[in-house]
C-alpha positions as CSV (number, residue, x, y, z in Angstrom):
1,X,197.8,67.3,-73.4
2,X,199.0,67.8,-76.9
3,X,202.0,69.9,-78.1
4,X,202.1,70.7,-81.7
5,X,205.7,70.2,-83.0
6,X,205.8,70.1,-86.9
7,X,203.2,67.7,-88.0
8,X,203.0,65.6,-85.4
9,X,201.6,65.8,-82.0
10,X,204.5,64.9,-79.0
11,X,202.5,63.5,-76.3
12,X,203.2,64.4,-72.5
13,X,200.7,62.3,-71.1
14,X,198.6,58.8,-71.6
15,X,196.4,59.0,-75.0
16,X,193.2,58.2,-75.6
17,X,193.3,55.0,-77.7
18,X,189.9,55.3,-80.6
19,X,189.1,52.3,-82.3
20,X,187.1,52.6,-85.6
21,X,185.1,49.7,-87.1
22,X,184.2,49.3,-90.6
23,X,181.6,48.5,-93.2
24,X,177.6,48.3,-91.5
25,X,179.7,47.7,-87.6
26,X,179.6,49.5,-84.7
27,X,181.3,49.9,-81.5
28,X,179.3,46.3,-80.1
29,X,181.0,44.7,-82.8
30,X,184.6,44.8,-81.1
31,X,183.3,42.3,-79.0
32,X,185.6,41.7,-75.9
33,X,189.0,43.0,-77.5
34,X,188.5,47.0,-75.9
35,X,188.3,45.0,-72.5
36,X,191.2,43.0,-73.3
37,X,193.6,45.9,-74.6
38,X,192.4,47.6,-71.5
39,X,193.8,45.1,-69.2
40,X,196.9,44.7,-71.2
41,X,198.0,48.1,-71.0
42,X,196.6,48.3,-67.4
43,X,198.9,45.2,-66.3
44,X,202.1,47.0,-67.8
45,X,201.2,50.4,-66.0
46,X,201.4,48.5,-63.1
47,X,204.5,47.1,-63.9
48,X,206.2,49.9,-64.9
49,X,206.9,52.4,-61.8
50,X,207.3,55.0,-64.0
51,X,203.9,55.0,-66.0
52,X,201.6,57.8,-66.1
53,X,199.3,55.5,-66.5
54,X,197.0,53.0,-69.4
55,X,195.7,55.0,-71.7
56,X,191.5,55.5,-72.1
57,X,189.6,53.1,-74.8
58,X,186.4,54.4,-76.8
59,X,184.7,53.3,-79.9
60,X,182.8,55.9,-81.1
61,X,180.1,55.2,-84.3
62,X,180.0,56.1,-87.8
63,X,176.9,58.5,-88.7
64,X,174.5,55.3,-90.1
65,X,176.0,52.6,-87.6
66,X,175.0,51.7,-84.1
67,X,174.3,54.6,-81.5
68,X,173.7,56.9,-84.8
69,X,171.7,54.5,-87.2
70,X,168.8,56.8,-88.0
71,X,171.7,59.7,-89.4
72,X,172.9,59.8,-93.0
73,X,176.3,58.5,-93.6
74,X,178.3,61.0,-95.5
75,X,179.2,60.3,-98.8
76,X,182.9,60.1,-98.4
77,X,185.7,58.8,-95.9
78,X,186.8,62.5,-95.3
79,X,183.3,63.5,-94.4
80,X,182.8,60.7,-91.9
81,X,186.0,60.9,-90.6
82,X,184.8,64.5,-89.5
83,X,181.7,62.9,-88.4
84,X,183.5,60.7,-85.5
85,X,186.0,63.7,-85.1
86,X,183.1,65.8,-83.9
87,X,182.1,63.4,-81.2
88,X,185.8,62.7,-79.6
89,X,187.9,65.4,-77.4
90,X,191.2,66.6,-79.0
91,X,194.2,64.7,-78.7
92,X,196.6,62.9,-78.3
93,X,195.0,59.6,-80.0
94,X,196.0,56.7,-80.8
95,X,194.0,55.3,-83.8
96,X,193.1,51.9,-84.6
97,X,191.1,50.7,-87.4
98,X,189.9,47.9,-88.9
99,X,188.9,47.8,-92.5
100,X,187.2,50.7,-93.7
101,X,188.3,52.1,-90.0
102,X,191.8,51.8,-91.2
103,X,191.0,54.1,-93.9
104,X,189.1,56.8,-91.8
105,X,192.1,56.3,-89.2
106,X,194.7,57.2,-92.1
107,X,192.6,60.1,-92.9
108,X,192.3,61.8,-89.7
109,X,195.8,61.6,-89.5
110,X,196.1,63.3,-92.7
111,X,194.2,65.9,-91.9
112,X,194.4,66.6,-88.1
113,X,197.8,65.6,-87.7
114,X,198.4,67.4,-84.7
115,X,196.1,65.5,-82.9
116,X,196.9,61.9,-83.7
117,X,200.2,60.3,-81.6
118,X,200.0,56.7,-83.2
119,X,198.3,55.0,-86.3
120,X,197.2,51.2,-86.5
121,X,195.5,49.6,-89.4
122,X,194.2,46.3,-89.0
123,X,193.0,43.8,-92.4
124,X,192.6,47.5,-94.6
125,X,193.3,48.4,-98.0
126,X,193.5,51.5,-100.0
127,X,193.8,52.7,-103.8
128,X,196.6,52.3,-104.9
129,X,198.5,49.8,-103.1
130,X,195.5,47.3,-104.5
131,X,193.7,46.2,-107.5
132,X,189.9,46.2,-106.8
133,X,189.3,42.7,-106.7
134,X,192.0,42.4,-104.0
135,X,190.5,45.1,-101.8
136,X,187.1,43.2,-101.7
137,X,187.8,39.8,-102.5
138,X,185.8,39.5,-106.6
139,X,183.6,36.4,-105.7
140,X,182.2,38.6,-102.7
141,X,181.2,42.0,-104.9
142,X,178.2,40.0,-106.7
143,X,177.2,38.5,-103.1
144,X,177.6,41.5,-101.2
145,X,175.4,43.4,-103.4
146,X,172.8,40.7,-104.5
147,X,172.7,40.6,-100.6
148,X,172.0,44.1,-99.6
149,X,169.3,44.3,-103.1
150,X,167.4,41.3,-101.4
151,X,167.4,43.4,-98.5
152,X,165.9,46.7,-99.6
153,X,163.0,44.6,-101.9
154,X,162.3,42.6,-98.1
155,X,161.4,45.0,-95.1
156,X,164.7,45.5,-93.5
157,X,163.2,45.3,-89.8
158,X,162.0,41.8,-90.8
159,X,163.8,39.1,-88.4
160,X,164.3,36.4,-91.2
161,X,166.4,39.7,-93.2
162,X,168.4,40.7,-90.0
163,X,169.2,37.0,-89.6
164,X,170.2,36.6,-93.2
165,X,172.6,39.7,-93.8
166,X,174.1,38.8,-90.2
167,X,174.7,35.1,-91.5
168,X,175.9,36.6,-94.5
169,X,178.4,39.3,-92.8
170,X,179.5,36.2,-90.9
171,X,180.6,34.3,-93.4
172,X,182.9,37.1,-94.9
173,X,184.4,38.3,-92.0
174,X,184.8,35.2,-89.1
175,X,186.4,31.4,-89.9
176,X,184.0,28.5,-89.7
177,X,184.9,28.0,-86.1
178,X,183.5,31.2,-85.2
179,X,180.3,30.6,-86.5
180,X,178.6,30.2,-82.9
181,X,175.0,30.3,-83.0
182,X,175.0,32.7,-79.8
183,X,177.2,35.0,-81.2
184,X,174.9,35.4,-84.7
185,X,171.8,36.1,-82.1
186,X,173.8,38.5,-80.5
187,X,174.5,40.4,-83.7
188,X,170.5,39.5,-84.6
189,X,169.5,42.0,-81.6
190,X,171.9,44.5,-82.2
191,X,171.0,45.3,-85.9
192,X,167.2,44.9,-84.9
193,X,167.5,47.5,-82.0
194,X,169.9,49.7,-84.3
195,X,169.4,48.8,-87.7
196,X,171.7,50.1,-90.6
197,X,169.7,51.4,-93.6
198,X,170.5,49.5,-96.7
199,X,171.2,52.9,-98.7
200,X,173.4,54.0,-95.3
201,X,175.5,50.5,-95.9
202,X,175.6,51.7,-99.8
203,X,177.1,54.6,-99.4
204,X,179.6,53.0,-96.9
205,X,180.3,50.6,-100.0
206,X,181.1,53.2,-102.5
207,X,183.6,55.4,-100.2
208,X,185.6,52.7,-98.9
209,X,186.0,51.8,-103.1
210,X,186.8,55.2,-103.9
211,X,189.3,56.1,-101.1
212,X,192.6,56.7,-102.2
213,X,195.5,56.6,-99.5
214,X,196.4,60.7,-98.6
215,X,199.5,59.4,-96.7
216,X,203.3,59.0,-97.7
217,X,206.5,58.2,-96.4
218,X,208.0,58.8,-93.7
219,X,205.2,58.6,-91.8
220,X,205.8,61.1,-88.8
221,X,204.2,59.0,-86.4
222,X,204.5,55.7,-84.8
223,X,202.2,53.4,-87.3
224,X,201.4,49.3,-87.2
225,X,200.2,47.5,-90.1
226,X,198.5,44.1,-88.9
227,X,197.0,41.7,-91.6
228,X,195.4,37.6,-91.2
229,X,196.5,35.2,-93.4
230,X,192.6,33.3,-93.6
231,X,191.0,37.0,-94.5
232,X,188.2,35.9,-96.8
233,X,187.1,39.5,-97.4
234,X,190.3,41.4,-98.3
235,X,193.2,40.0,-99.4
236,X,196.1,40.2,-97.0
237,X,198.6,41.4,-99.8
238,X,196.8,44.4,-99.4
239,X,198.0,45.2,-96.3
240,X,201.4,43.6,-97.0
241,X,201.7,46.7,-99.9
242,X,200.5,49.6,-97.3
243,X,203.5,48.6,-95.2
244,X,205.9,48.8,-97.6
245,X,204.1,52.4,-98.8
246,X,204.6,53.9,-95.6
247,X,207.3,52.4,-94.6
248,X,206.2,50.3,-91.5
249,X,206.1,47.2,-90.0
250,X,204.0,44.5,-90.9
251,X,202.8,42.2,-88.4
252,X,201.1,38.5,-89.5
253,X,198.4,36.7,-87.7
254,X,198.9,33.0,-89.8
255,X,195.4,31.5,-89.6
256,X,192.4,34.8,-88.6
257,X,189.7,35.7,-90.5
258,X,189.0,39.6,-91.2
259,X,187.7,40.4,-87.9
260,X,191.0,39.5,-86.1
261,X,189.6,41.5,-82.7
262,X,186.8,38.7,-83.2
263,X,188.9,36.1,-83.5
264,X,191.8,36.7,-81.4
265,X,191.6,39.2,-79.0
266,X,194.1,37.9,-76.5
267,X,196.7,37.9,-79.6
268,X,196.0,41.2,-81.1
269,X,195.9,43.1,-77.6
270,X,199.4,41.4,-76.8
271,X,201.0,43.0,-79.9
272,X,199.2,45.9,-80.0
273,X,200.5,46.5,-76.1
274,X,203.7,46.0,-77.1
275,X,203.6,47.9,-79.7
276,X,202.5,50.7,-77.8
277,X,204.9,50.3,-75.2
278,X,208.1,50.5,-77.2
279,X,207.0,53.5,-78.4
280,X,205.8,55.5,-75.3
281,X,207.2,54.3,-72.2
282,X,205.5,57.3,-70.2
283,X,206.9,58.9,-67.5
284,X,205.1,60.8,-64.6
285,X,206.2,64.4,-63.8
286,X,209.4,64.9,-62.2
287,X,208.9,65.5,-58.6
288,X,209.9,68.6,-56.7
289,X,213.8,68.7,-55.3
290,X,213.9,68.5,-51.5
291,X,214.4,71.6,-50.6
C-alpha cells in the first residue's frame, strides 16, 4: 500500500523491489543476483521479529529487449520509462538500475514520485554531471558503433554475429576473469531466441546520450549511488559526481567491471540489504489489546 504525502510515497508495507537493465539487456542478464538479494532480504525478515516481511523481486523488459524484442523501443528515456511503468502494479517500489536502468529509475521517480519509496543507481551517468567521453568511455564510441554497422550489413539471426556482438558486449561490461566460455553461450541463446534489432539497440544508444538528469537535491527519498573502480564502459567519476548532485552516498566496489550484479552478486546484495534495512525496518500491524 502506498500513501501519498508530499512528493514522496511513505510506505506501510514490504515494496516491490524493480530492477532495470541497460543498453541491448534484459531481465536474463541479472544473472543470479535477483536470487541472491532475495535471500538476503529473506534471511533478515527472519531475523527480525518484527518484519512484515522481504520485499517481491521483478525485472521487467524494455520495449526492444528480451520478453518484448519484436516491439519498437521508444525514442526517449521518458517514453520507455512509461513503457516498463505500464507492465508493473503501483507502488511502493524500490528502483534499481544499472546503467541506462539508472537513468530510467531516476526518471520514474521524477515523474511518478508518489509511487517510488527508494532509488538505487548502479555504474550510471547522466548529462550533466559528465562529459561525453566519460559517460561512454571514447575508445568504445567507434567500437560500439563499427560493431552494431557490421551487424546490420550481416544477417543479425546469423550465429557467427550473435557470437560476435556477445563477445563484444563482454569485453565492455565483465573483467577478463569473467570471460567463461559457458557464460558467452548462455548469452549466445538468449539473443538468438530474443534477438535485439540493431536499429532497437540504436535508438537505446542515442537516449541514454541525450538524457539529462530531471532530479535535484534533496532528494525526497532514500537513494544509493554504487560505482566499480575496473568499469571499462563508464567511467566511475561519473557516478562519483551524481552523488554529490543529489546529495547521497556513494558506495565503491575497488576492482568490478560494469556489470557489478555479474561480477559480484554476493557483494552488491550484502550492501544493497543493508542499505535497505537501515532505511525501512518494517513493522507488522499492531495487534488488537486484550480485551
Amino acid at each position: 500500500m502506498t500513501v501519498a504525502s508530499g512528493r514522496a510515497a511513505v510506505m506501510t508495507g514490504p515494496p516491490t523491489i524493480v530492477l532495470l537493465r541497460g543498453w541491448m539487456r534484459d531481465g536474463r542478464h541479472w544473472e543470479a543476483f535477483p536470487a541472491v538479494l532475495s535471500h538476503k532480504l529473506r534471511e533478515a525478515a527472519v531475523a527480525n521479529p518484527s518484519s512484515s516481511g522481504a520485499p517481491v523481486i521483478i525485472a521487467p523488459d524494455l520495449p526492444g529487449n528480451g520478453r518484448r524484442c519484436v516491439e519498437r523501443t521508444p525514442a526517449t528515456i521518458t517514453q520507455m520509462m512509461q513503457a516498463i511503468r505500464e507492465e508493473v502494479d503501483g507502488g511502493p517500489l524500490l528502483l534499481i538500475g544499472i546503467s541506462m536502468g539508472g537513468m530510467l529509475a531516476a526518471e520514474w521517480v521524477h515523474r511518478h514520485p508518489d509511487e517510488i519509496v527508494g532509488l538505487v543507481c548502479i555504474n550510471s551517468s547522466m548529462r550533466p554531471h559528465a562529459y561525453p567521453w566519460e559517460r561512454l568511455r571514447v575508445n568504445n564510441w567507434l567500437r560500439i558503433l563499427t560493431r552494431l554497422t557490421t551487424t546490420l550489413v550481416r544477417r543479425s539471426g546469423e550465429t557467427a554475429a550473435i557470437r560476435s556482438l556477445e563477445r563484444f558486449i563482454m569485453q565492455l561490461t565483465l573483467r577478463p576473469e569473467f570471460h567463461a566460455e559457458a557464460r558467452l553461450e548462455q548469452w549466445v541463446r538468449w539473443t538468438e531466441a530474443q534477438p535485439v534489432a540493431p536499429a532497437n539497440a540504436l535508438r537505446q544508444l542515442r537516449a541514454a546520450a541525450a538524457y539529462r538528469d530531471p532530479l535535484r537535491a534533496p532528494l525526497q527519498i532514500p537513494c544509493l549511488v554504487l560505482r566499480s573502480l575496473g568499469d571499462a564502459l563508464v567511467h566511475p567519476v561519473c557516478s562519483e559526481r551524481l552523488a554529490t548532485a543529489w546529495r547521497q552516498k556513494l558506495l565503491t566496489h575497488p576492482e568490478a567491471g560494469h556489470d557489478l550484479p555479474v561480477e559480484d552478486p554476493e557483494w552488491l546484495a550484502e550492501a544493497l540489504a543493508s542499505w535497505y534495512n537501515s532505511h525501512w525496518p518494517l513493522k507488522k500491524a499492531a495487534e488488537p489489546s486484550p480485551k
